[in-house]
Kinemage of the C-alpha trace (Angstrom):
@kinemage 1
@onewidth
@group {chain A} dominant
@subgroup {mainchain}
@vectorlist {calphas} color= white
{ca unk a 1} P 17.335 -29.215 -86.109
{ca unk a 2} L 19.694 -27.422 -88.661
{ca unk a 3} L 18.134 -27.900 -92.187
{ca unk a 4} L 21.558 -28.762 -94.100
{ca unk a 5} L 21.860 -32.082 -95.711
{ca unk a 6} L 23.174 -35.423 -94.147
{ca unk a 7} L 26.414 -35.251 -95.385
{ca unk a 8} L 27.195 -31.573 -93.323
{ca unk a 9} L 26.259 -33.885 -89.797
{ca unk a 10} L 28.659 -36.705 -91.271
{ca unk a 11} L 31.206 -34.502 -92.422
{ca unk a 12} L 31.546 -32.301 -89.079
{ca unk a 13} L 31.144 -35.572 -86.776
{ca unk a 14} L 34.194 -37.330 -89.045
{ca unk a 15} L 36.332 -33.832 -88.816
{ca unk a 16} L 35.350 -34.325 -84.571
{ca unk a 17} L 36.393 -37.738 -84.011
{ca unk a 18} L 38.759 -37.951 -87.240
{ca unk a 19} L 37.365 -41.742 -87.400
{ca unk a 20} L 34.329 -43.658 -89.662
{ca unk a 21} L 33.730 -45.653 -86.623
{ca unk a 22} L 33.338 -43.445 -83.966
{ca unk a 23} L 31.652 -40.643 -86.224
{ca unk a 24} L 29.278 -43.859 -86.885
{ca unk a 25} L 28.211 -44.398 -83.043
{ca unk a 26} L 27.860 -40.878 -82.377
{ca unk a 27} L 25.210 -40.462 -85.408
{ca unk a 28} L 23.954 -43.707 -84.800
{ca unk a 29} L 23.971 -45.159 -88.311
{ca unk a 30} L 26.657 -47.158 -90.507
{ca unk a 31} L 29.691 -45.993 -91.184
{ca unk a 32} L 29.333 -47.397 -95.210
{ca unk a 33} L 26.278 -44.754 -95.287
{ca unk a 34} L 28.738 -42.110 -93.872
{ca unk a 35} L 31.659 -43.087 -96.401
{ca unk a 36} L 29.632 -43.018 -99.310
{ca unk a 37} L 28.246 -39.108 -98.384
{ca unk a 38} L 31.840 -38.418 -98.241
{ca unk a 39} L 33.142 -39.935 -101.623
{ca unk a 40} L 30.105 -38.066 -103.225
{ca unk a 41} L 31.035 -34.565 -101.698
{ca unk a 42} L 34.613 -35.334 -103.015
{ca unk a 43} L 33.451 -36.139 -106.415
{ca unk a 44} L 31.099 -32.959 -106.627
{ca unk a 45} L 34.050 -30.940 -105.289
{ca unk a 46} L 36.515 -32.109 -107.560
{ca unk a 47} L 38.929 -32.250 -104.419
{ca unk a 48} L 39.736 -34.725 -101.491
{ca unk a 49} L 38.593 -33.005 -97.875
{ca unk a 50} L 40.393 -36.149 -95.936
{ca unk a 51} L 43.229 -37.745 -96.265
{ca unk a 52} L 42.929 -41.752 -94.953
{ca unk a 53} L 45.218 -42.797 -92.810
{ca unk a 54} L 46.188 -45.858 -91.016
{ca unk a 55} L 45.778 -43.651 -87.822
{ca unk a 56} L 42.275 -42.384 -89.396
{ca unk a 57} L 40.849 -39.500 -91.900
{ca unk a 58} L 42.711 -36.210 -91.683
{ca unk a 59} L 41.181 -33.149 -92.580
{ca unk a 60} L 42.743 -31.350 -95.928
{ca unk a 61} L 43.261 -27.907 -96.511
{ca unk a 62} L 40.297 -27.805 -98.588
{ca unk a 63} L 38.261 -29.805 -95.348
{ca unk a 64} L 39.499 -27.274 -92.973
{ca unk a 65} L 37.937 -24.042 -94.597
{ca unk a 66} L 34.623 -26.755 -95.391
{ca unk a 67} L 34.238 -27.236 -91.555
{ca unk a 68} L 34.656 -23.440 -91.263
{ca unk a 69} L 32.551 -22.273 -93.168
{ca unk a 70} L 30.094 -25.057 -91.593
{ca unk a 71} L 30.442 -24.066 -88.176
{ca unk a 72} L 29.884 -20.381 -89.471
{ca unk a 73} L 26.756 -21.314 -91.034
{ca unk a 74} L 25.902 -23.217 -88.063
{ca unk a 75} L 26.025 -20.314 -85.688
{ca unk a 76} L 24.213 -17.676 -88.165
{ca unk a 77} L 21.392 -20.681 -88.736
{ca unk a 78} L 21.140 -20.268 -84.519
{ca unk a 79} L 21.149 -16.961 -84.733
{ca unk a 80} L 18.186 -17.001 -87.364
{ca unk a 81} L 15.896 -19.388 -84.991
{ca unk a 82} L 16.151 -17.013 -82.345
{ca unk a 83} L 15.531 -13.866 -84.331
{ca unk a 84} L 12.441 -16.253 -85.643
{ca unk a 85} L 11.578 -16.713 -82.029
{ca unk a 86} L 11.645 -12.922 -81.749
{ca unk a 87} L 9.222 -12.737 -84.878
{ca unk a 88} L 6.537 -15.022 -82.919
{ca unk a 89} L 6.781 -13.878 -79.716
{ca unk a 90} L 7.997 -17.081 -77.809
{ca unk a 91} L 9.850 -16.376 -74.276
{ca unk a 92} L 12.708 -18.611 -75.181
{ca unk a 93} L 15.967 -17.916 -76.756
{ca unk a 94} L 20.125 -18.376 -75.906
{ca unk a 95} L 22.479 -15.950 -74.843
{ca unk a 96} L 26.627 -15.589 -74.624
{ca unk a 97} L 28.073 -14.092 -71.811
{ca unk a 98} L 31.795 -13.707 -71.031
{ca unk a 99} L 32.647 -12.413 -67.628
{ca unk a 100} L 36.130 -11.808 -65.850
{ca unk a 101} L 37.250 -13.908 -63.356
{ca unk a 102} L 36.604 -11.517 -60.299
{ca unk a 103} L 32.843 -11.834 -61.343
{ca unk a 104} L 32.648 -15.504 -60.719
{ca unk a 105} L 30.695 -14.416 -57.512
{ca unk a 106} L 28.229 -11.487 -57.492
{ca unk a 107} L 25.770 -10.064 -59.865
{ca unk a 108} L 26.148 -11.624 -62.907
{ca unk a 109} L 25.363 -15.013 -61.122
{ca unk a 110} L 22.270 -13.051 -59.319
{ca unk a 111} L 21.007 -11.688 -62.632
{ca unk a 112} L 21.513 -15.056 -64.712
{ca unk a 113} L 19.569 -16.556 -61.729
{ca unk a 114} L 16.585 -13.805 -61.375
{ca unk a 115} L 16.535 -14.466 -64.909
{ca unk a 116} L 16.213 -18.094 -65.040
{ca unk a 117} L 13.387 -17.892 -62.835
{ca unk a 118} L 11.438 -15.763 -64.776
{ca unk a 119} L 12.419 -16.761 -68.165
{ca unk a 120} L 12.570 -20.665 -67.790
{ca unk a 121} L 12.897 -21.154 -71.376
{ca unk a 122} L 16.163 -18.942 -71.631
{ca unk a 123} L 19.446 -20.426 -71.664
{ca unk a 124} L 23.129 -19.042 -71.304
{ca unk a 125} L 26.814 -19.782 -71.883
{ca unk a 126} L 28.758 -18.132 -69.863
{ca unk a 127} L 32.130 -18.237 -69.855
{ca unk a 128} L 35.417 -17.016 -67.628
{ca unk a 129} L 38.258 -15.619 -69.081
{ca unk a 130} L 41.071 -12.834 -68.695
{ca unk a 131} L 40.540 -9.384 -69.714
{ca unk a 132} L 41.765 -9.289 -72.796
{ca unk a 133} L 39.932 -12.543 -73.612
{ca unk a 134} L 36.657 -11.324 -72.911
{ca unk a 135} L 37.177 -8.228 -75.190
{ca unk a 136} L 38.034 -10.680 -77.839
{ca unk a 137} L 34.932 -13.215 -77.558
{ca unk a 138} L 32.767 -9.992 -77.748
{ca unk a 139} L 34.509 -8.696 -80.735
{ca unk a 140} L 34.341 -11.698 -82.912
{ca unk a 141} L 30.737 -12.118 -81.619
{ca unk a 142} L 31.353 -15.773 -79.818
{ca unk a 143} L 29.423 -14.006 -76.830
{ca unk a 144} L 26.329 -11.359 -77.092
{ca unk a 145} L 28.410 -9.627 -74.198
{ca unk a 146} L 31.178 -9.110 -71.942
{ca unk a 147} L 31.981 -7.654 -68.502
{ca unk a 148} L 35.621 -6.641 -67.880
{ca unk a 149} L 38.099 -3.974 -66.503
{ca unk a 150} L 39.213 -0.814 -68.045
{ca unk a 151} L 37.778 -1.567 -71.491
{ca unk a 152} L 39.244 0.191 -74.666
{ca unk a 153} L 36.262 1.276 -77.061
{ca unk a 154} L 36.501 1.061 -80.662
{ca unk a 155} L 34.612 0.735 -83.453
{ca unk a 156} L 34.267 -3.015 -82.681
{ca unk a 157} L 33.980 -3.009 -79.162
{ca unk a 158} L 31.194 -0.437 -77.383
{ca unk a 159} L 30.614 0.295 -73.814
{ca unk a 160} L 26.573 -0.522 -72.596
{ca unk a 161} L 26.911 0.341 -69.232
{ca unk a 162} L 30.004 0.883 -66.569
{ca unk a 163} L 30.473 1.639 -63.118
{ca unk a 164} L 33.812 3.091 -61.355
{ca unk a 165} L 35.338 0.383 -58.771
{ca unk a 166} L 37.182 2.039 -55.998
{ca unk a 167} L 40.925 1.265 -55.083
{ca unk a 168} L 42.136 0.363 -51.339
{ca unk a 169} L 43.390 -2.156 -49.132
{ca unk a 170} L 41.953 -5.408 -48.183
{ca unk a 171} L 42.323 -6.898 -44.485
{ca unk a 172} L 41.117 -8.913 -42.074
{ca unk a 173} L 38.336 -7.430 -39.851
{ca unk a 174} L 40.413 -7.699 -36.840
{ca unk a 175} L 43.301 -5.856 -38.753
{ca unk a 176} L 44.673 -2.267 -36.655
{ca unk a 177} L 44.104 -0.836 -39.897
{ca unk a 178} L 40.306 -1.848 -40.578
{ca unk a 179} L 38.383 0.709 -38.641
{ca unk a 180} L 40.072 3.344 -40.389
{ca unk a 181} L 37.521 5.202 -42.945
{ca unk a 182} L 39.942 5.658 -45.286
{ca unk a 183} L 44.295 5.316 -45.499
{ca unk a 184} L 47.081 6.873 -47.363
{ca unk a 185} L 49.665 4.524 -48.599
{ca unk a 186} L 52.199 5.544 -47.072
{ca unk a 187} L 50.253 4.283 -44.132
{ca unk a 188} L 49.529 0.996 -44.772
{ca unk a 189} L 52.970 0.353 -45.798
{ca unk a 190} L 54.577 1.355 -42.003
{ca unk a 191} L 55.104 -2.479 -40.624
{ca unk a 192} L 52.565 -4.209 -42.624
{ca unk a 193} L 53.388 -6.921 -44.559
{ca unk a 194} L 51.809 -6.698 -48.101
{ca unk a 195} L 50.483 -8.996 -50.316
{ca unk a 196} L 51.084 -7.574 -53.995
{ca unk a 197} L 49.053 -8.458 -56.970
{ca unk a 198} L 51.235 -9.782 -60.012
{ca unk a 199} L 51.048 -9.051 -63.558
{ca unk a 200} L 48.793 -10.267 -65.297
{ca unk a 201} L 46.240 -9.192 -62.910
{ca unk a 202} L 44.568 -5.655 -63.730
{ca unk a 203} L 44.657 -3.988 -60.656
{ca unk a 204} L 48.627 -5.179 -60.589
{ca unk a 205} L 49.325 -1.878 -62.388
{ca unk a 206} L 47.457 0.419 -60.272
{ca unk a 207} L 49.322 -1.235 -57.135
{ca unk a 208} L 52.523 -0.971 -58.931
{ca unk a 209} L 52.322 2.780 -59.326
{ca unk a 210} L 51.035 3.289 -55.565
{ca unk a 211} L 53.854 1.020 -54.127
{ca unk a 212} L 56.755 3.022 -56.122
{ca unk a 213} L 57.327 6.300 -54.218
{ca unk a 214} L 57.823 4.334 -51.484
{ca unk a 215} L 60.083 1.284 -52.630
{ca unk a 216} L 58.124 -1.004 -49.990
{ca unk a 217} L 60.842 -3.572 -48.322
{ca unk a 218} L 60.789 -6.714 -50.619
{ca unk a 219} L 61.337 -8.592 -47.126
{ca unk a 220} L 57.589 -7.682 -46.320
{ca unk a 221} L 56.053 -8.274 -49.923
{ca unk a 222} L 53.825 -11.753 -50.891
{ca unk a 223} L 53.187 -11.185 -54.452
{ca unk a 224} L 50.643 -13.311 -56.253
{ca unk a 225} L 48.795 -13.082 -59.707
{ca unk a 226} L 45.696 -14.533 -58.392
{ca unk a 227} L 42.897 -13.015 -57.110
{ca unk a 228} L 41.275 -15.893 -55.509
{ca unk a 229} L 44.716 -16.637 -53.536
{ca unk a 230} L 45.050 -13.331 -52.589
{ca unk a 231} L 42.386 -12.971 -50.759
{ca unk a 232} L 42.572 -16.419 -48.903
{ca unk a 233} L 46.719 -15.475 -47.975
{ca unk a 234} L 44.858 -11.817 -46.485
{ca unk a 235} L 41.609 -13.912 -44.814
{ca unk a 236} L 44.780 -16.135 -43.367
{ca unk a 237} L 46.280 -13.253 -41.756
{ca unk a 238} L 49.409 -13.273 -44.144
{ca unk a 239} L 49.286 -9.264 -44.673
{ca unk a 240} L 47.442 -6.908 -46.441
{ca unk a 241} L 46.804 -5.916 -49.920
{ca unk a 242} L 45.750 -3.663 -52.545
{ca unk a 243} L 42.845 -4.862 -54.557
{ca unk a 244} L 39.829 -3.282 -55.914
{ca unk a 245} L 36.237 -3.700 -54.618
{ca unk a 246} L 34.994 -5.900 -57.238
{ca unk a 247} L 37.988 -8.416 -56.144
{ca unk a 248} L 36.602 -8.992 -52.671
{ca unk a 249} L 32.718 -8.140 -52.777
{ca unk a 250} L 31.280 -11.242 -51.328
{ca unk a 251} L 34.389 -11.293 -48.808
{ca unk a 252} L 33.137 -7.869 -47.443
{ca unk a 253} L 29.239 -8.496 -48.093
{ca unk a 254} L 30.063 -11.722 -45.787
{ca unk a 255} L 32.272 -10.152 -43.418
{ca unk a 256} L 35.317 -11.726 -44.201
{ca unk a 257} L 37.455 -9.087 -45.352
{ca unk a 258} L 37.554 -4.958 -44.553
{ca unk a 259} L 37.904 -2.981 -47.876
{ca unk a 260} L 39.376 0.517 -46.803
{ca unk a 261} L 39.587 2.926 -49.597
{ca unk a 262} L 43.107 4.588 -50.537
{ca unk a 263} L 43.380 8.562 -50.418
{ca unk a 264} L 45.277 10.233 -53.142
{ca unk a 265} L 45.696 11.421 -56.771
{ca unk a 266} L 47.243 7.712 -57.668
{ca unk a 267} L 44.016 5.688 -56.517
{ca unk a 268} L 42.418 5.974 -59.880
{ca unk a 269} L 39.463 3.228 -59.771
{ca unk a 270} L 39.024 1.248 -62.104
{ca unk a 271} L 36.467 0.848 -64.602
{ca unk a 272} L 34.126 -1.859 -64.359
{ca unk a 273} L 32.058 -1.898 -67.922
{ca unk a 274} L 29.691 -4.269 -70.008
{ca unk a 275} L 30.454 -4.715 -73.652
{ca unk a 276} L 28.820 -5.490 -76.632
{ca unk a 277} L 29.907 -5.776 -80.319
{ca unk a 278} L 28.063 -2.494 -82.003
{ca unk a 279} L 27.745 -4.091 -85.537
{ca unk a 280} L 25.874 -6.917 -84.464
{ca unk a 281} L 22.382 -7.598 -84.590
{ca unk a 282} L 21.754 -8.943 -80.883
{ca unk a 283} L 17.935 -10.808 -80.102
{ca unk a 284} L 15.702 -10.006 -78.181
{ca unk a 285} L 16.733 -12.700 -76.047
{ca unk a 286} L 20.466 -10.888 -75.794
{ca unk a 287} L 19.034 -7.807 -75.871
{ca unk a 288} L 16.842 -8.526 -72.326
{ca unk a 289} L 19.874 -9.631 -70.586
{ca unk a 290} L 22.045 -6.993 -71.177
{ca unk a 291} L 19.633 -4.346 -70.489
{ca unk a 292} L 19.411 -6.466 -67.145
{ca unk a 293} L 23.273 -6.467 -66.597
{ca unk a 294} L 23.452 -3.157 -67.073
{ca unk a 295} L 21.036 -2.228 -64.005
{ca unk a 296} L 22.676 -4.327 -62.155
{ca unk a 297} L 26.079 -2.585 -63.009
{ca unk a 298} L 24.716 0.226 -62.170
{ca unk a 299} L 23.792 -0.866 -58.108
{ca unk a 300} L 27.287 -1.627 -58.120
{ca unk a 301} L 29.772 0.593 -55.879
């Protein structure tokens, strides 16, 4: 229970439903009792936060950096419990994750789930974005921590753990080409038909650079920007593609796809790595998981 006066529930559930009424049935008490917090804030403030309308209250400038500053103090106050949590010893406590979209499958589900079962009172957000997106929610600490591809580090963003992720081409099992141990690319262009990875996929550029030498025949190129549709055009037969590991792990751990790796000085892997805002003062809660993510990165490839 946040220990803020009535009037900061009121004022954030009026600035949510931008309505007396409904901020009334979501707190459960009259919407007079709500009103009159409101009018006193104003007259302490010496400035209106809402401006009533026949459509409902609108938030004023002044509101806006109110419910700011209100959500701020709302996430530090969290922040505090758990750090109190830390202080007493309890097993409980809530962590932020933010995970690419090729790790909707795989270890981070394994790991939240080993975790669950041995911390019961733990919970998570986690939360699947684009690359750059996950980078972001670390930075500006709306997650403890963030797995992505080919990271920048900076003074705001720092690099826990990471683990190279080869590059080669994906294919059916019954493929010609998926007994090989490992192909060139000039090879698995010669009458193949390829499915390409779009922009604003990562592993787009890599493929882009590998395909140029040889300016493949547009008349045998798919090109997609989505992981999950690549692979089901490849599991369909439609051709073949490159793609890194990490983009078709549970394919391959299943049997569903072949992952042959690409010779040559272009097949840079990529970098698979787990984030974490260095400035920030993580719990012991956060601080658990990550460690845990960061063995688990390390079994990977």
């Amino acid at each position: 229970m946040l220990p803020f006066s009535r009037f900061s529930r009121y004022f954030i559930e009026v600035s949510r439903h931008g309505s007396l009424r409904k901020a009334a049935q979501a707190l459960h008490v009259a919407a007079s009792s709500i009103d009159r917090q409101i009018l006193h804030a104003e007259k302490e403030l010496e400035i209106r936060l809402f401006e009533r309308l026949p459509s409902g209250l609108k938030l004023t400038s002044a509101g806006e950096l109110l419910l700011d500053d209100m959500r701020r103090w709302r996430k530090d106050y969290g922040r505090t419990l758990q750090r109190v949590d830390d202080l007493k010893g309890l097993k409980r406590g809530h962590v932020g994750i933010a995970v690419i979209d090729a790790l909707s499958e795989g270890f981070v589900a394994r790991t939240i789930a080993e975790l669950g079962e041995e911390r019961p009172l733990f919970t998570f957000d986690v939360r699947v974005l684009e690359n750059s997106a996950v980078a972001e929610a670390v930075i500006t600490s709306e997650v403890d921590c963030g797995v992505m591809l080919d990271p920048i580090e900076s003074p705001s963003l720092k690099i826990r753990a990471r683990a190279e992720i080869p590059i080669g081409m994906a294919m059916r099992p019954d493929h010609p080409l998926a007994r090989e141990s490992s192909l060139t690319i000039s090879r698995a262009l010669v009458g193949y038909r390829q499915i390409v990875a779009a922009a604003p996929l990562i592993v787009h550029e890599r493929a882009k650079r590998l395909y140029a030498p040889y300016q493949a025949n547009s008349d045998q190129i798919v090109s997609c920007n989505d992981i999950r549709m690549i692979r089901s055009l490849i599991r369909a037969g439609a051709g073949i593609g490159i793609l890194s590991l990490i983009d078709l792990a549970m394919d391959v751990d299943e049997g569903r796809l072949t992952f042959v790796r690409l010779q040559g000085r272009q097949t840079k892997p990529l970098t698979l790595a787990l984030c974490i805002a260095p400035h920030r003062q993580l719990s012991q809660a956060a601080q658990s998981v990550i460690d845990r993510l960061a063995l688990a990165l390390g079994l990977i490839a």
